[in-house]
C-alpha positions as CSV (number, residue, x, y, z in Angstrom):
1,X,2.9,6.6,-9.8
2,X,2.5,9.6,-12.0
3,X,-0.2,9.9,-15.0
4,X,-1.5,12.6,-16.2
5,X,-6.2,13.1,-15.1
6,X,-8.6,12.3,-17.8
7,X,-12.0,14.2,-17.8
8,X,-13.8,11.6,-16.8
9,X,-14.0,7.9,-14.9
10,X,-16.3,5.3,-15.3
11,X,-18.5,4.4,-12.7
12,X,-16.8,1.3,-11.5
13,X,-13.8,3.2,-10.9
14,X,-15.0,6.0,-9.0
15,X,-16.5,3.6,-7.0
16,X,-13.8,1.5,-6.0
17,X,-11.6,4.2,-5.7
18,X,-14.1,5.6,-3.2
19,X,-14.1,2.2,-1.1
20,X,-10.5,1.8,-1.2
21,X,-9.9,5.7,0.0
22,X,-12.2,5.0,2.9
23,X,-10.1,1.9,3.5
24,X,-7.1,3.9,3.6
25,X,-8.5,6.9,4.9
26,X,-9.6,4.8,8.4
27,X,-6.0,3.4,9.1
28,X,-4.9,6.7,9.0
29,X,-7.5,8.0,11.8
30,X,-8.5,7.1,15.1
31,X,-11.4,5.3,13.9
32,X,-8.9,2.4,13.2
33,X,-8.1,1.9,16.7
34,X,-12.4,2.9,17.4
35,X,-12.9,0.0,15.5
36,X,-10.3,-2.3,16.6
37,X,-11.1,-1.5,20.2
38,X,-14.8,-2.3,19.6
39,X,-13.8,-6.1,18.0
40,X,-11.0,-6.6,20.0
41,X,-11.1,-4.6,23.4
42,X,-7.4,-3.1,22.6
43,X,-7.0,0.5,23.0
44,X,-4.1,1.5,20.8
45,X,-2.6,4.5,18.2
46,X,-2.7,3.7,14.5
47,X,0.8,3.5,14.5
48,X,1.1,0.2,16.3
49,X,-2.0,-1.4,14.9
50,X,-0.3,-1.0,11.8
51,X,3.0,-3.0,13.2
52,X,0.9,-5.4,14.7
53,X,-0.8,-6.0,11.7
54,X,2.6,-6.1,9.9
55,X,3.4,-8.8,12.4
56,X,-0.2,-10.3,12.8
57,X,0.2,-13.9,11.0
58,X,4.0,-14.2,10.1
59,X,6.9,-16.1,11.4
60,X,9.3,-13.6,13.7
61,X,11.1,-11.1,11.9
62,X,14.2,-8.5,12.7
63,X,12.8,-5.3,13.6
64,X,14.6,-3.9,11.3
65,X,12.6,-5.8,8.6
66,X,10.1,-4.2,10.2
67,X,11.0,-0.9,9.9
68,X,11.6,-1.5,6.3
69,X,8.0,-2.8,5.5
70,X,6.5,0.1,7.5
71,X,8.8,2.8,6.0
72,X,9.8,4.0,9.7
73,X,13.0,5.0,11.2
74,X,14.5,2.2,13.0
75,X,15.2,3.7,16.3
76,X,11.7,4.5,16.4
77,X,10.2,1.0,15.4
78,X,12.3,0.2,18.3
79,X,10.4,2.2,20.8
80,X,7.3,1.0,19.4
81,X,7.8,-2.1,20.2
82,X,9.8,-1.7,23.5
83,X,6.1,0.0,24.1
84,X,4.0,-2.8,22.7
85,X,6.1,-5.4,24.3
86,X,5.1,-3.6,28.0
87,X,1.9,-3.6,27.6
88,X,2.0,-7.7,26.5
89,X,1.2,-7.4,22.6
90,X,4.9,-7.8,21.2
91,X,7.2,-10.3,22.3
92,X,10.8,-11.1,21.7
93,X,11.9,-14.4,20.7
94,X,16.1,-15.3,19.8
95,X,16.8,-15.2,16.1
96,X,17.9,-19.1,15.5
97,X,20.5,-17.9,13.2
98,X,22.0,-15.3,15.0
99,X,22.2,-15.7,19.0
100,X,23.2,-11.9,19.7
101,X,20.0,-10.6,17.9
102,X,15.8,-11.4,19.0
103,X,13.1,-11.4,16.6
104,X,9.6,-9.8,17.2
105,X,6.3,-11.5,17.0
106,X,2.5,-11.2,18.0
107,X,2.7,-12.5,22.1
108,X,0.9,-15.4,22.5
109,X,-1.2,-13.6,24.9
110,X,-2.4,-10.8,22.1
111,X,-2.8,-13.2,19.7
112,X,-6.8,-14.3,20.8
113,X,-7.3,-10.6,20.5
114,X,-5.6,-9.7,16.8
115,X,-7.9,-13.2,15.7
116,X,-11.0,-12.0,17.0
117,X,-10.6,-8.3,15.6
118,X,-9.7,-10.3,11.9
119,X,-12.2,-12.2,12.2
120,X,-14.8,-10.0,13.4
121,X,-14.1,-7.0,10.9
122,X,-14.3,-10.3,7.7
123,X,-17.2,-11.6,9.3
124,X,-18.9,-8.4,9.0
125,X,-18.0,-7.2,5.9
126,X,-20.0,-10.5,4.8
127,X,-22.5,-10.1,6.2
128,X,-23.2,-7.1,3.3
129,X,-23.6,-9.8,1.2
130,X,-26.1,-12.3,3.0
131,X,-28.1,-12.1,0.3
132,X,-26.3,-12.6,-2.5
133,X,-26.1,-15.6,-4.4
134,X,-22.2,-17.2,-4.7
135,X,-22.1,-16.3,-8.3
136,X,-22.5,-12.6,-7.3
137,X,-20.3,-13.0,-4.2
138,X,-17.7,-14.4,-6.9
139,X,-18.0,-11.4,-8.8
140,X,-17.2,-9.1,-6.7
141,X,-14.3,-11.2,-5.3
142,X,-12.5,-11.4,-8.3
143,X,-12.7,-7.7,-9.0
144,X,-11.6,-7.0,-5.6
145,X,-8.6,-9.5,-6.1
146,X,-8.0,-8.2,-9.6
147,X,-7.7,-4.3,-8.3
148,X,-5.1,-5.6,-5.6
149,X,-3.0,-7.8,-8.1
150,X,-3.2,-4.8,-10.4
151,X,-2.3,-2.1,-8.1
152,X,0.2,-4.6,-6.0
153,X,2.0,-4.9,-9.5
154,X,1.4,-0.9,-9.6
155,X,3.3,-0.6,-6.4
156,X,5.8,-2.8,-6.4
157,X,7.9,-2.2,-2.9
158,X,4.8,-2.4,-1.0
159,X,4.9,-5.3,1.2
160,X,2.1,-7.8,1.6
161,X,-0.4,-8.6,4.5
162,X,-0.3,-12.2,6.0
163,X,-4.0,-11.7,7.5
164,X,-6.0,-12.9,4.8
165,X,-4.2,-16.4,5.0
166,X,-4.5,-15.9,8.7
167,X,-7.9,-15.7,8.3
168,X,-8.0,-18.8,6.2
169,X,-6.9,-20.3,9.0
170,X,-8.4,-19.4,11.8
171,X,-12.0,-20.2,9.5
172,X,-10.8,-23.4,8.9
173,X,-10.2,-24.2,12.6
174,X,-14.0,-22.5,13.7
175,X,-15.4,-25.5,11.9
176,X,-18.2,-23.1,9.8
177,X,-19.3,-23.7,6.7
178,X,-18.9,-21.1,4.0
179,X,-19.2,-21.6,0.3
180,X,-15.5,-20.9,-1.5
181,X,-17.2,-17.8,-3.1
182,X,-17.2,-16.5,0.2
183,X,-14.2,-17.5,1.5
184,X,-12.8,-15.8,-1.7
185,X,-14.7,-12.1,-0.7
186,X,-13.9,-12.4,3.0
187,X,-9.8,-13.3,1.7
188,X,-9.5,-10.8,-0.4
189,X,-11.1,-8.0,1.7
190,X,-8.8,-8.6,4.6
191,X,-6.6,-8.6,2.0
192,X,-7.3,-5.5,0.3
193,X,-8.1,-3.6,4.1
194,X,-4.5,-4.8,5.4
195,X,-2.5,-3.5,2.5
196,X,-3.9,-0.2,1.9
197,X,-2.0,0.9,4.9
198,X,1.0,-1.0,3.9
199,X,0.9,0.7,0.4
200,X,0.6,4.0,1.9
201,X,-1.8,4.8,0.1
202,X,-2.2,8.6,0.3
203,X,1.5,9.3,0.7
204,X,2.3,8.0,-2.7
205,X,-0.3,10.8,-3.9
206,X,1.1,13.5,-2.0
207,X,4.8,12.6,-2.9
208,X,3.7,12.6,-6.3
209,X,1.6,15.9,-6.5
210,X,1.7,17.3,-3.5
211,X,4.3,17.3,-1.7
212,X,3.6,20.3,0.9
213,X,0.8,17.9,2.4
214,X,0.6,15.1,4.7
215,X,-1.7,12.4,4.6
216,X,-3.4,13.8,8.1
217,X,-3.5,17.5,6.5
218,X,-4.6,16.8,3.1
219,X,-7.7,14.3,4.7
220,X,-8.6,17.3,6.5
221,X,-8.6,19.6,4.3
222,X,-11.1,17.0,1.8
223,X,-13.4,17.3,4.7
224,X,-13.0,21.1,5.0
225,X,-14.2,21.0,1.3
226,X,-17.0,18.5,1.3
227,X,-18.8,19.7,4.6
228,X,-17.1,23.1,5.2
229,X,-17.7,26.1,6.5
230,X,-16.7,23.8,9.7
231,X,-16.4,25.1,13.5
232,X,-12.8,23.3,14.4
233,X,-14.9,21.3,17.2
234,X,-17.3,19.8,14.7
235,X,-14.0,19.1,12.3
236,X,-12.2,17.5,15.0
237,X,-15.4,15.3,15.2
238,X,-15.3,14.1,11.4
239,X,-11.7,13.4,11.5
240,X,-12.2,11.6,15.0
241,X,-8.8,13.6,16.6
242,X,-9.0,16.1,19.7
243,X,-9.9,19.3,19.3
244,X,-6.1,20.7,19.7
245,X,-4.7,18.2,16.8
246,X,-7.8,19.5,14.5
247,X,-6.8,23.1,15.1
248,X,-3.2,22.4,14.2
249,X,-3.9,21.1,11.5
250,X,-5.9,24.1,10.6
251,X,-3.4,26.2,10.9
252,X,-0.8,24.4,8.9
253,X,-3.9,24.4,6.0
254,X,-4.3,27.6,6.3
255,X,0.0,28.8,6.3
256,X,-0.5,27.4,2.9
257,X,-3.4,29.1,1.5
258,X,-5.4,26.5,1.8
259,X,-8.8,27.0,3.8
260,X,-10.0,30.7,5.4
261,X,-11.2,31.3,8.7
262,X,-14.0,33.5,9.3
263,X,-16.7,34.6,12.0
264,X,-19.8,32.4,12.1
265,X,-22.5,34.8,11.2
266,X,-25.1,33.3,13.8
267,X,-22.5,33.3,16.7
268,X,-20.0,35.5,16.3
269,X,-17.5,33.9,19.4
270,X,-17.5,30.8,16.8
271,X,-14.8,30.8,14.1
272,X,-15.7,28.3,10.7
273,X,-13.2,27.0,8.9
274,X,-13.9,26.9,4.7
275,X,-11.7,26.4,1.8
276,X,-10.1,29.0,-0.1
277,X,-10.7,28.9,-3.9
278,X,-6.9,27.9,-3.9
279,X,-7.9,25.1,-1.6
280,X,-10.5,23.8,-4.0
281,X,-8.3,23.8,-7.0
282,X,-6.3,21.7,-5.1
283,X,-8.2,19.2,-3.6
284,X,-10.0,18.9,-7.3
285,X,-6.4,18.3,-8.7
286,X,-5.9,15.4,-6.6
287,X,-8.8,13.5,-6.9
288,X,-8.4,14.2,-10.3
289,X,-4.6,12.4,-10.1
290,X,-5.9,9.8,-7.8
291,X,-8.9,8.7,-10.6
292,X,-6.4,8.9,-13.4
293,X,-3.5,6.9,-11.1
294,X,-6.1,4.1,-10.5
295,X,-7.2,4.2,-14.3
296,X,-3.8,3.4,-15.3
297,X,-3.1,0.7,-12.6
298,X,-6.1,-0.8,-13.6
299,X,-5.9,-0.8,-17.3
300,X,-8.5,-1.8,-19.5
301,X,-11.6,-4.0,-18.7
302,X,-13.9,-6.2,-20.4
303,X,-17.0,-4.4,-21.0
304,X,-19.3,-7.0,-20.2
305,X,-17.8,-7.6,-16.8
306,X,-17.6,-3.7,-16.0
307,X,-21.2,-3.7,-16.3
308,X,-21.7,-6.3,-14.0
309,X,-18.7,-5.4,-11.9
310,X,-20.6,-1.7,-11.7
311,X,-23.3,-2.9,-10.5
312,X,-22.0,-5.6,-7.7
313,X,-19.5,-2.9,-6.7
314,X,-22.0,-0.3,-6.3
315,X,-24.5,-3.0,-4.3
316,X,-21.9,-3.6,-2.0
317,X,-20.8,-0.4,-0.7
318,X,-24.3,0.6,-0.4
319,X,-24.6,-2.4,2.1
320,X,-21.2,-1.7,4.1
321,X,-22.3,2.2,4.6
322,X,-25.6,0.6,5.9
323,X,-24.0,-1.6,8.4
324,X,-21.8,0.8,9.7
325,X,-18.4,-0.3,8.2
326,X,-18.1,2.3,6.4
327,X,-19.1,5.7,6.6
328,X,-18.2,8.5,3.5
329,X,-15.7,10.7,4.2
């Protein structure tokens, strides 16, 4: 996924692009499990939210389908859920065509919880629309659904969630009514949120331009730029890890020339963290890719519906920030 930046992107792109980085940007943090734990009372690492979530709403699969999907190393999708199948979230059923082998599935007993934290994150993120009228609402669901088609097409070995019919579902069994331009928003924002992980999202930047980062490093060193100088407490704070993993991460940034450390003027037993000019380049030249990658996934628009697109986009993120569902990075 390789193009080459343009100087400038349209407001409906930078936009999106924004709301689908903050997407991605929370399954790679602990705010993923902050906010599953608040919806669904589960305490777990990013890393198995994002198999459960790969299991959440299929039939039972090998783990090493699994493993495949996720792009992990089998022995340690194995572990994971050895883990998850302790602690009652994963269970093992026998594959029906192959007695020697089991299959691994959502446990019946976790399953209440993965439908409440689905259904409480999609009834949420409607709620930014209460007062929208369904033609609106329609809008903005078939953009969303036309950026994941586009950039599903883009990405073609990227697998699929099974959430948003999983939330189809379990709507359809809660006996509330909602209009189908609803239904359509609150399908294909699950839809979108489950398979921007999937898609690893900022890996295929980094491979492509970057391939000294990681998804973790370069994150932090985006909010080194935007918010720096930064005391490593505060930056663990923004990137919602401990102080230790923040400082680590620090280091490795700063082994490649990235940020600078330097004495905080007004206490000098404080050391700020900043980027170097080397560090700005760089984060510049990746946004830069990212706009131009999305550009080309998306191709060309109608210019009557990118004005109203803009504008419905633009509406709605406002209204997610001001719940709480998303915050800028």
């Amino acid at each position: 996924m390789t193009t080459e930046p343009s100087e400038a992107t349209p407001p409906l792109e930078a936009t999106t692009l924004a709301l689908l980085n903050v997407f991605a940007r929370i399954a790679e943090s602990r705010e993923h499990s902050r906010i599953f734990e608040e919806m669904g009372g589960v305490s777990l690492p990013a890393a198995d939210l994002r198999l459960l979530e790969y299991l959440n709403g299929r039939p039972p699969v090998p783990t090493s389908t699994v493993a495949a999907a996720l792009v992990t190393d089998l022995s340690r999708t194995s572990r994971q859920a050895r883990r998850l199948e302790e602690l009652g979230y994963v269970a093992r059923v026998p594959d029906p065509a192959d007695g020697r082998r089991t299959l691994l599935q959502v446990a019946p007993g976790a399953q209440p919880v993965m439908n409440r934290s689905l259904t409480s994150w999609a009834g949420a993120s409607l709620t930014a629309t209460a007062d929208w009228t369904d033609d609106e609402v329609a809008a903005l669901a078939a953009w969303l659904r036309l950026v994941h088609d586009r950039l599903s097409a883009w990405l073609t070995d990227r697998p699929d969630s099974a959430a948003p019919e999983l939330w189809r579902r379990l709507v359809a069994a809660d006996g509330g009514h909602r209009s189908e331009a609803r239904l359509a928003l609150g399908e294909t924002a699950v839809r979108l949120f489950a398979w921007l992980p999937q898609a690893r999202w900022f890996e295929q930047l980094l491979r492509d331009h970057a391939t000294d980062l990681s998804p973790q490093t370069y994150l932090t060193l985006v909010v080194i730029g935007r918010h720096g100088p930064l005391a490593v407490s505060d930056l663990a704070e923004r990137t919602w890890v401990d102080h230790t993993q923040a400082s680590k991460r620090v280091t490795r940034l700063q082994e490649l020339g990235l940020v600078e450390r330097a004495a905080d003027t007004f206490d000098r037993r404080t050391t700020l963290v900043r980027c170097s000019r080397r560090g700005v380049a760089q984060v510049r030249r990746l946004a830069a890719a990212q706009r131009a990658d999305l550009a080309a996934a998306l191709g060309p628009v109608d210019p009557a519906d990118r004005d109203r697109w803009t504008v419905l986009v633009e509406r709605y993120v406002r209204a997610l920030e001001a719940r709480g569902l998303i915050s800028e990075l």
